[in-house]
C-alpha positions in Angstrom: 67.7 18.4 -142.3 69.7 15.4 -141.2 70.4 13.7 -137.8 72.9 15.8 -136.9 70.8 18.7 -137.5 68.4 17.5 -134.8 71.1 16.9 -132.5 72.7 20.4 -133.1 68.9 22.0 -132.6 68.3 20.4 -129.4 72.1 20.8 -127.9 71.3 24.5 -129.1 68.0 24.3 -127.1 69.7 23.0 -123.9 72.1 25.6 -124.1 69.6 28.5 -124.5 68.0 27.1 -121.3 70.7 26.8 -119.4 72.3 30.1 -120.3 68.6 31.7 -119.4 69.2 30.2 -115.9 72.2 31.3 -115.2 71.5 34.8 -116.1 68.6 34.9 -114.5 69.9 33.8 -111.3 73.0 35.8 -110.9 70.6 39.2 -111.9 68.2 38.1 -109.2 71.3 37.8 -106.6 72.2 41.1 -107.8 68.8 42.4 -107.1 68.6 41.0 -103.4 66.3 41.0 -101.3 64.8 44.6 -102.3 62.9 42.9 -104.7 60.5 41.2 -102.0 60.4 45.0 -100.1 59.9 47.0 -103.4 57.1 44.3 -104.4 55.0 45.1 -101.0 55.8 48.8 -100.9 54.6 49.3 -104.6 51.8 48.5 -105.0 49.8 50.6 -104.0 48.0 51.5 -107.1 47.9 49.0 -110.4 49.9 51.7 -112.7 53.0 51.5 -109.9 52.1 47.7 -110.0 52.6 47.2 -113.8 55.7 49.6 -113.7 57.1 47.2 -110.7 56.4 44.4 -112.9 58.1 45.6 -115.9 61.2 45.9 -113.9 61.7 43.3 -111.7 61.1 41.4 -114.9 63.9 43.2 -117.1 65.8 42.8 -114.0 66.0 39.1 -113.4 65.5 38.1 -117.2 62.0 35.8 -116.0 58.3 36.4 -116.1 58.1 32.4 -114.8 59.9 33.6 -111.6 58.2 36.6 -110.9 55.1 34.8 -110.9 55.8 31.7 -108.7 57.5 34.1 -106.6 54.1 36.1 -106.2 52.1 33.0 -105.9 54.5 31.9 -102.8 54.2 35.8 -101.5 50.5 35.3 -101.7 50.4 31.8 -100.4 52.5 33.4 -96.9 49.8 35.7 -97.0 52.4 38.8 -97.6 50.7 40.1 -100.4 47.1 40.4 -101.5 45.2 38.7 -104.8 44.5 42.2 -105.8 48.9 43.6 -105.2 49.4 40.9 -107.8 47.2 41.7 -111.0 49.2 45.0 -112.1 52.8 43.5 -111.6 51.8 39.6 -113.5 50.4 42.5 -116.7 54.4 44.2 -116.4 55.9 41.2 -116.1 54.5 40.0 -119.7 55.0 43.4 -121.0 59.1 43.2 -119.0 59.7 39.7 -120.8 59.5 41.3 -124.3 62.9 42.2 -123.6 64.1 38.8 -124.1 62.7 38.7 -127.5 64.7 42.2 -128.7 67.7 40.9 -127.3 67.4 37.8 -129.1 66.4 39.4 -133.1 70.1 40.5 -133.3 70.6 37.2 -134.6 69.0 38.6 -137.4 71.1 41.3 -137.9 72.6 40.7 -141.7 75.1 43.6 -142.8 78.4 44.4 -144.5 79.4 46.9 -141.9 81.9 46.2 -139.0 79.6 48.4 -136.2 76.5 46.4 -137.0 78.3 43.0 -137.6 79.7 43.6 -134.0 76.1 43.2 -132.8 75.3 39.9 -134.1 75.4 37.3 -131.1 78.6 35.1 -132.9 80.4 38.3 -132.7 80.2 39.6 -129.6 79.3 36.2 -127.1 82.8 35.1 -127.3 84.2 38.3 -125.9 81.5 38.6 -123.1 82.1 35.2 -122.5 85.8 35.2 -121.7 85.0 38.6 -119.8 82.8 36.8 -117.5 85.2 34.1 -117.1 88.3 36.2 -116.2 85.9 37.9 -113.8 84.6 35.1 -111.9 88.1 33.3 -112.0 90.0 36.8 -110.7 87.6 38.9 -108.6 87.7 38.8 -104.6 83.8 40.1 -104.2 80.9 37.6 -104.8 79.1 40.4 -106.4 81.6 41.0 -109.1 81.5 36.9 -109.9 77.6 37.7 -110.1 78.8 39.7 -112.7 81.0 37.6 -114.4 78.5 35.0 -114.3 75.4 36.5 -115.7 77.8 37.6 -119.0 78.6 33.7 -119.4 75.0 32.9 -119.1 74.1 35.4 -121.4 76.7 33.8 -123.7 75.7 30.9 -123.2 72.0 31.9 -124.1 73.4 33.4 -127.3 75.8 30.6 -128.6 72.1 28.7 -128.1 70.5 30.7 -130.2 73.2 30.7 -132.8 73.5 27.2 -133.0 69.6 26.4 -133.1 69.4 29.2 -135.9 72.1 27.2 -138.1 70.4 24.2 -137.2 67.5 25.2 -138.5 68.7 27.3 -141.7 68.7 23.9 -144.2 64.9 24.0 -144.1 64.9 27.1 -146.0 65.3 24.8 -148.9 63.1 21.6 -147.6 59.6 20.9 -149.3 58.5 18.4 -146.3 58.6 21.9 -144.1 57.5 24.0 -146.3 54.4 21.3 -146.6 54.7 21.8 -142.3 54.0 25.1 -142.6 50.9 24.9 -144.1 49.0 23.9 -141.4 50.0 26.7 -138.7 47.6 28.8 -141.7 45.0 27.9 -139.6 45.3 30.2 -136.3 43.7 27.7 -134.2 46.4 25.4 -134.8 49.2 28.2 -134.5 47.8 29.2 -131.2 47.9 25.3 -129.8 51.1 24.8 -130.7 52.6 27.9 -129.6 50.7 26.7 -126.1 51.8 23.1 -126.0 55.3 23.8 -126.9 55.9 27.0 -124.3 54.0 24.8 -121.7 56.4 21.7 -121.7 59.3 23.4 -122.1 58.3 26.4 -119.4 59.7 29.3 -121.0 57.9 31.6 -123.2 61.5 33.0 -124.0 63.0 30.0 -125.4 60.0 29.3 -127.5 60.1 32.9 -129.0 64.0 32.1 -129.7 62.9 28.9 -131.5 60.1 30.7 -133.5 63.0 33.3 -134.2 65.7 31.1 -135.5 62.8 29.3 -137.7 62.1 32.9 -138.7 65.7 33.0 -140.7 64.6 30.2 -143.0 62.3 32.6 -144.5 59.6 30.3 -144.5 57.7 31.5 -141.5 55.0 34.5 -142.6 53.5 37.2 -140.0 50.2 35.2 -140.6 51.7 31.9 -138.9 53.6 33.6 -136.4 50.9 35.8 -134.9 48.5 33.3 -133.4 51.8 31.1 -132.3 53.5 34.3 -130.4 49.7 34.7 -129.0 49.7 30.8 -127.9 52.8 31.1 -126.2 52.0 33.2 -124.1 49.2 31.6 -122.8 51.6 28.3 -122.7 54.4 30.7 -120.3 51.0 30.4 -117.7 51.9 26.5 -117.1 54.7 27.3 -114.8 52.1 29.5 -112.0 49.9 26.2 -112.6 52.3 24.1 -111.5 53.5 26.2 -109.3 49.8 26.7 -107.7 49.7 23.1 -106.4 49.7 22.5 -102.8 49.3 26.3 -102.0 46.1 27.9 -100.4 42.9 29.2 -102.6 44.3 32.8 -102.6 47.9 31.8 -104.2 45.6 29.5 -106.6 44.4 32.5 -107.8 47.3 34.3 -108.8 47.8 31.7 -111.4 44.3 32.0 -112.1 44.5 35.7 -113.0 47.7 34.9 -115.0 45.7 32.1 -117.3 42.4 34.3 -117.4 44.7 37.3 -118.5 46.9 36.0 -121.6 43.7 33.9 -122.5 41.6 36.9 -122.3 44.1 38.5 -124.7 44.1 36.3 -127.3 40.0 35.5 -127.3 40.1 39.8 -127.8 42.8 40.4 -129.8 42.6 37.5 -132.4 39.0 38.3 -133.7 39.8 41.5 -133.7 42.8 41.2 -136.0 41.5 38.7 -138.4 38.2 40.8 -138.9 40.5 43.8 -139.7 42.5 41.7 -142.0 39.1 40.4 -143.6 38.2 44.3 -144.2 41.6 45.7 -145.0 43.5 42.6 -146.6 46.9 43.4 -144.6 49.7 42.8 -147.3 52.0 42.4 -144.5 50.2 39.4 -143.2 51.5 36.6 -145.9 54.9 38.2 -146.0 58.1 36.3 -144.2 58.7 37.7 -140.6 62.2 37.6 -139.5 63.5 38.3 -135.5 63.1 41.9 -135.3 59.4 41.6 -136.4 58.8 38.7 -134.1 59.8 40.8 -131.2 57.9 43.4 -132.7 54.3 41.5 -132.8 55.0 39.8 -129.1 55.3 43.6 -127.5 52.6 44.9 -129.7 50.5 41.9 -128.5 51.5 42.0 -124.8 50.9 45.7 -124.8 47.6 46.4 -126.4 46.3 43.4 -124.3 47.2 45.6 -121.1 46.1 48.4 -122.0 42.8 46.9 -123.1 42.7 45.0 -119.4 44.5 47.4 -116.8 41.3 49.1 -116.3 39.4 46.0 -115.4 41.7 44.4 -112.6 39.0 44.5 -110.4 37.1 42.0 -112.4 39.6 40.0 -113.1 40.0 39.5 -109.4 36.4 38.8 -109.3 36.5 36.0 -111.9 39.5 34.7 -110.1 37.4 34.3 -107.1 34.2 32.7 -108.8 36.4 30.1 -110.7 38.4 29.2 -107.0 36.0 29.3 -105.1 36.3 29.1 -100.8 35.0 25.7 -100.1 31.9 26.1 -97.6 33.9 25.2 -94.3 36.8 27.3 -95.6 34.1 30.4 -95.6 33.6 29.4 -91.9 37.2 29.1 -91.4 39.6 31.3 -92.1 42.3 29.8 -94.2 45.4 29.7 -92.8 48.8 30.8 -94.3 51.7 29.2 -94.7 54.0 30.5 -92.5 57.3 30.2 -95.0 56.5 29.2 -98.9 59.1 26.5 -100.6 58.3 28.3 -103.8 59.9 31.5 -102.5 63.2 29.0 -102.2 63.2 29.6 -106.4 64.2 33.0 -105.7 66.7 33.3 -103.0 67.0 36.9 -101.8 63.4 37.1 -102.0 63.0 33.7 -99.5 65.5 35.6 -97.3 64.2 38.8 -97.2 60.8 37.1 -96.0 62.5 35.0 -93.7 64.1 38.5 -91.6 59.9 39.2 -91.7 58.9 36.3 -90.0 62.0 36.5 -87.7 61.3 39.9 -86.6 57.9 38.5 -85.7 59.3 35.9 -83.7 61.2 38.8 -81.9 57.9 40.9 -81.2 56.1 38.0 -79.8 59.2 36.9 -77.4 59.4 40.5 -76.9 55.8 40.9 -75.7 55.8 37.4 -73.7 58.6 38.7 -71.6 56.8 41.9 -71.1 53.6 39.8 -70.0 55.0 37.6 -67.7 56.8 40.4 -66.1 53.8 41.8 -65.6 52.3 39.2 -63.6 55.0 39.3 -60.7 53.1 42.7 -59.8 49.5 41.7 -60.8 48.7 37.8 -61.7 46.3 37.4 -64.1 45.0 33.6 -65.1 44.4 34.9 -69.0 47.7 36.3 -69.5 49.2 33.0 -67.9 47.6 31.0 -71.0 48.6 33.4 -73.4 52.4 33.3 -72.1 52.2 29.4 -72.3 50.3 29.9 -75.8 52.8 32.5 -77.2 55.9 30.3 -76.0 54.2 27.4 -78.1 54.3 29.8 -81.1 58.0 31.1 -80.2 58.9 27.3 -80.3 57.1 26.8 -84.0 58.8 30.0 -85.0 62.0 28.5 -84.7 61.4 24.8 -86.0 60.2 26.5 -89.1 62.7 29.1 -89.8 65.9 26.9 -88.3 64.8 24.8 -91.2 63.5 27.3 -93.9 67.2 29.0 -93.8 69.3 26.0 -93.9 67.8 24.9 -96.7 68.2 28.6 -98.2 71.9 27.9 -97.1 72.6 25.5 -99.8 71.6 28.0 -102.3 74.4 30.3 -103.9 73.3 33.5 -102.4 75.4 36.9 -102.2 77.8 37.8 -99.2 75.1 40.3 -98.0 71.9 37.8 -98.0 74.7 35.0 -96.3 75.5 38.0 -93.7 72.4 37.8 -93.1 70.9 34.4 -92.5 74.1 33.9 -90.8 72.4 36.5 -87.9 69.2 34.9 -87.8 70.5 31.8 -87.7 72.5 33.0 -84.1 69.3 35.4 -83.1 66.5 32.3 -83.7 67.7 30.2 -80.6 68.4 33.4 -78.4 64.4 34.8 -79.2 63.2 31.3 -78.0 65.5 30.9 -75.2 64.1 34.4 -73.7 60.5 32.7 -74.7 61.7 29.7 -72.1 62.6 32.0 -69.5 59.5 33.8 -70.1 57.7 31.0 -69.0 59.8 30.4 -66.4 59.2 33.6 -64.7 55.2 33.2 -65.6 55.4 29.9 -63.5 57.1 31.9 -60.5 54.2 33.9 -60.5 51.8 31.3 -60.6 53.8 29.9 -57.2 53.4 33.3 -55.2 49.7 33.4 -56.4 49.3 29.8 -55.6 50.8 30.0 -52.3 49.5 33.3 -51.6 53.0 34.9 -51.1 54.5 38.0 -51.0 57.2 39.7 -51.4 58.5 42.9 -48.9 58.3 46.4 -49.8 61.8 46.6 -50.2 62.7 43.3 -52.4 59.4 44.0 -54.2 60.9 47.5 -55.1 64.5 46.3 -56.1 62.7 43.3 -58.2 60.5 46.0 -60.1 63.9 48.1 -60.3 66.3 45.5 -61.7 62.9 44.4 -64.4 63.0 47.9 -65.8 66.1 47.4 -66.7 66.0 44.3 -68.1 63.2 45.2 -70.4 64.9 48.4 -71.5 68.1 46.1 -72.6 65.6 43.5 -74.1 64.3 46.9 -76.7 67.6 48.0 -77.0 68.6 44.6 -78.1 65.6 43.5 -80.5 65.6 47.1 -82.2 68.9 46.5 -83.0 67.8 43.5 -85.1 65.0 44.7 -86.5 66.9 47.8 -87.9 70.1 46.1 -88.3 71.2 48.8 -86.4 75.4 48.5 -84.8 74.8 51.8 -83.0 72.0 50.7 -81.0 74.0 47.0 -80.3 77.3 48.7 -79.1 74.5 50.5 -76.6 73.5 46.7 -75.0 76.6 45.8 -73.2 76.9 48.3 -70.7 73.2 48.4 -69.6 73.5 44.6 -69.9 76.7 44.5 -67.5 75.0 46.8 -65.3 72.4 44.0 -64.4 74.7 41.5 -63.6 76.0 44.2 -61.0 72.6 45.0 -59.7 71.7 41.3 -59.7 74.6 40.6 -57.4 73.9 43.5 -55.6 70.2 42.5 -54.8 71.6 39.3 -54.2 73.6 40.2 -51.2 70.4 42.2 -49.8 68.6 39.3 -50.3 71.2 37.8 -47.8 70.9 40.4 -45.3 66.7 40.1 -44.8 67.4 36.1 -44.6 69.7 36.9 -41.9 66.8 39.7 -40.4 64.2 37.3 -41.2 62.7 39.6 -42.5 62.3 36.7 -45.5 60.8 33.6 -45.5 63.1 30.6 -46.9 60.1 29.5 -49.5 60.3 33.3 -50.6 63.9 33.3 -50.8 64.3 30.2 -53.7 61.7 32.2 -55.4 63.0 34.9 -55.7 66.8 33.5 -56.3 65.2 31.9 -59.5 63.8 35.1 -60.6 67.2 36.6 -60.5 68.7 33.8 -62.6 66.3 34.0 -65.3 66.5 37.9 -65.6 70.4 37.4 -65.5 70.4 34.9 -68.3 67.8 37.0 -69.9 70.0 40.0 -70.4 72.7 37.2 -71.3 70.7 36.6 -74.3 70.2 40.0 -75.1 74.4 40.7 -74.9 74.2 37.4 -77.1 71.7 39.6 -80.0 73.9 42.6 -80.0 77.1 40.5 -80.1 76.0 38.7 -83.2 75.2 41.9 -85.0 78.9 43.0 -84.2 80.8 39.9 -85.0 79.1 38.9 -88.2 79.1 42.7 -89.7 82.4 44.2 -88.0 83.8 40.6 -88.5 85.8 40.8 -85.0 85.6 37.9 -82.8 83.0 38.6 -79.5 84.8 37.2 -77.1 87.8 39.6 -77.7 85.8 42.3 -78.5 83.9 42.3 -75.4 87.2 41.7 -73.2 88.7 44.6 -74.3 85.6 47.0 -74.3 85.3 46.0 -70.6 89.1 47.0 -69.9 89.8 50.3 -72.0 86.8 51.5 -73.5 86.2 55.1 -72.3 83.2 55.4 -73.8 82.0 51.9 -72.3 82.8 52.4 -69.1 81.2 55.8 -68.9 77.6 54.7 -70.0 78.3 51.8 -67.9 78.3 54.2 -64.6 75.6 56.4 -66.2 73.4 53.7 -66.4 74.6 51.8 -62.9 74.0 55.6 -61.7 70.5 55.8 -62.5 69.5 52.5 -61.3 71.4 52.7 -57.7 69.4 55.8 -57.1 66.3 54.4 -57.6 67.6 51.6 -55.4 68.6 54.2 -52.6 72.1 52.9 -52.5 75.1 55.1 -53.7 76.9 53.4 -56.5 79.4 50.4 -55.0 80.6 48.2 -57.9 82.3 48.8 -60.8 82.0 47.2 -65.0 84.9 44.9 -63.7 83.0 43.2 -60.8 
């Protein structure tokens, strides 16, 4: 094995990687953000857990991800310790897929069929198949597509050329001198570790034990404790990935480590003691890629099955070797509110960002309702808890302006860009209603203060005019949170039906200045809560609007012009609603949507 040899092996290695990322990150696109509601949904018990594993691990070609994906999930405090144990198990059972994939390198026959499955047969075709795909198609989705077949040729022509890299050791004394020392399983499980740990991928180590496998130099006896060291080696990644997080996303990785160590300190006694007793033939013939995949899901399986049923201690151990520090057991540990880590996996980080946005909404949502409130009863505690929850509204939106522009960069799908695109417009219109909350808390600070009040009358019309504000602030925020267009279409007219009852109240607000039957100091207070509630609804109109222009792709502005002028169905829950609200007012109905 010359110079060029090496060069060839590692050019082979850096295509395998890079072909493994590729494919991995276009399947996780495809996936979406389901991956991040599936993950909380499913697991409930640890048999749906290890299932759930299995396939979001087939799914986006990555045990690595998966796991520094639940460490960040963990770390937000989204998931529990205990949600985690059964999906890391599938996840190292999922990745065996890799490995299968890979033996048909291995493949070695005379026959066209099975000649068609060998990866310098077929990666050429898949390969200009994903190109004319992502060159031609219109939908991002179908250049996903397209892109995950190039990465996956990519991965293959890797493989091919690390496997004739390799092939002129079959004949080399110096290696076959090498191989001597992985007899010792000791040795065969360090190396297996140290190599999968600094290059991070248990799959590209596997594909580098395989392509040595085709020498026929490499036995079942060396192979064994190496596949068995790699996968403790693949638990480097959550390591890393653990620093900086909380003590609960410190021990997911723990779990991880204690888990493929666990299985090895079991499994590798065991076997060598029944090879002592039964002298397995098998054990000092050559292995070749098919029988490498073959021990890595044997391994991976029986050390699940031998562990699923003691989750709960492995939790446990977790907790005793992280343990809470003695102020931290005073203290409850805070979250992090958005996790970088989840910015590894796109359409997960996104999905957990509409989480943290609909909480935003709630507590804007329930400060308006507060402060409301305290126009009709002022109450000094729920005054510090609308200045508190404004304070959170505001953090809210530093965080997650932030969070998704950085999740912009990313390549994400149409859908997950639809997306941000709507929380990016809704952030500033859930703290702007927070502002306005506040305002309208410090107006009824003033009256308490002062020790005003308002008349029967513009108390009534006030109370009127807030109901229906509030019900176009739920209209509005369920809208969001379900992503719902039938509920937003539902917003303008109730919302065009305060700015009618705000003039309205407006012009009686006139007429008792004129009476004097209102005090001037009253007046300006009561003028500023009509402002606030008008841009309130404002904002609201602003909510549903987004959800329209961004999924019906029609320009608001337009839109919104020509509902007001010939939309039937506009105008006549615009009355309905105007209706309603004049009769509680006492007034017969005097203005119409164009007013």
């Amino acid at each position: 094995m010359d110079i060029f040899s090496v060069i060839t092996l590692l050019g082979g290695l850096a295509f395998f990687l890079y072909g493994m990322n590729v494919m991995s990150s276009g399947l996780e696109k495809l996936a979406g953000g389901k991956l991040e509601i599936v993950l909380k949904k499913m697991t409930s018990n640890k048999f749906k857990s290890l299932l759930l594993g299995m396939g979001i691990t087939i799914a986006i070609q990555s045990s690595s991800a998966l796991t520094v994906m639940l460490v960040g999930l963990v770390n937000s405090g989204i998931m529990a310790l205990s949600q985690t144990i059964g999906v890391l198990m599938g996840s190292n059972i999922g990745t065996t897929l890799t490995a299968w994939i890979l033996s048909l390198s291995g493949i070695e026959s005379d026959n066209v069929f099975l000649r068609m499955l060998k990866p310098e047969s077929f990666s050429p075709i898949v390969a200009l198949i994903g190109v004319i795909m992502i060159m031609m198609a219109k939908h991002n989705r179908t250049k996903d597509i397209g892109r995950i077949m190039v990465g996956f040729s990519v991965l293959m022509t890797g493989m091919s050329l690390m496997s004739d890299a390799v092939s002129p050791l079959a004949d080399s004394p110096q290696f076959s001198n090498l191989l001597t020392a992985f007899q010792n399983p000791l040795m065969g499980v360090l190396v297996g570790a140290v190599f999968t740990g600094v290059i991070q991928s248990s799959a590209a180590s596997v594909g580098i034990l395989q392509a040595l496998s085709l020498t026929g130099q490499v036995t079942y006896g060396m192979a064994i404790p190496i596949i068995m060291g790699q996968n403790i080696g693949t638990c480097v990644t959550a390591l890393i990935s653990s620093i900086g997080v909380n003590r609960s996303a410190k021990r997911v990785a723990a779990v991880h480590i204690c888990f493929n160590l666990l299985g090895t300190l079991i499994i590798l006694p065991i076997f060598y003691l029944l090879y002592w007793l039964l002298d397995f033939a098998f054990v000092k013939s050559a292995i070749d890629p098919a029988g490498i995949a073959l021990v890595h899901t044997i391994f991976n399986i029986v050390t699940t099955v031998i562990l699923l049923p003691f989750t709960k201690q492995l939790e446990k151990l977790a907790y005793f070797l992280i343990q809470d520090s003695k102020k931290e057991q005073k203290e409850k540990e805070k979250r992090a509110l958005l996790d970088e880590r989840l910015l590894n996996t796109p359409a997960v980080a996104i999905e957990v960002c509409r989480g943290v946005t609909v909480e935003m909404a709630e507590l804007s949502k329930k400060t308006m309702e507060l402060a409301i409130g305290m126009l009709f009863e002022y109450d000094k505690k729920t005054e510090e808890q609308v200045q508190e929850n404004e304070n959170r509204i505001d953090k809210y939106e530093d965080k997650l302006n932030a969070y998704l522009v950085r999740i912009s960069k990313h390549s994400i799908a149409s859908k997950d860009s639809r997306t941000v695109s709507k929380m990016l417009h809704c952030i500033g219109n859930f703290e702007r209603i927070g502002d306005h909350a506040v305002n309208i808390m410090e107006s009824a600070h003033e009256l308490h203060e002062k020790n005003l009040h308002f008349s029967g009358d513009a108390a009534k019309e006030l109370r009127i005019l807030c109901d229906a504000l509030l019900k176009t602030l739920h209209m509005a925020f369920e809208a969001f949170e379900k992503d719902d267009l039938s509920i937003a279409h539902q917003v303008e007219p109730l919302e065009e039906v305060i700015d009618t009852l705000n003039l309205e109240l407006k012009n009686r607000h006139i007429k008792r200045l004129q009476n004097e039957s209102c005090t001037v100091e009253l007046g300006y207070i009561y003028q500023d809560l009509l402002t606030n509630i008008e841009r309130i609804s404002d904002h609201c109109s602003n909510i549903a609007g987004v959800l329209i222009e961004i999924d019906e792709q029609q320009n608001i502005h337009k839109y919104l012009y020509k509902l007001k002028k010939n939309d039937e169905e506009f105008q006549e829950s615009y009355h309905e609603y105007l209706n309603h609200y004049y009769l509680e007012l006492g007034q017969p109905e005097s203005k119409s949507a164009e007013t």
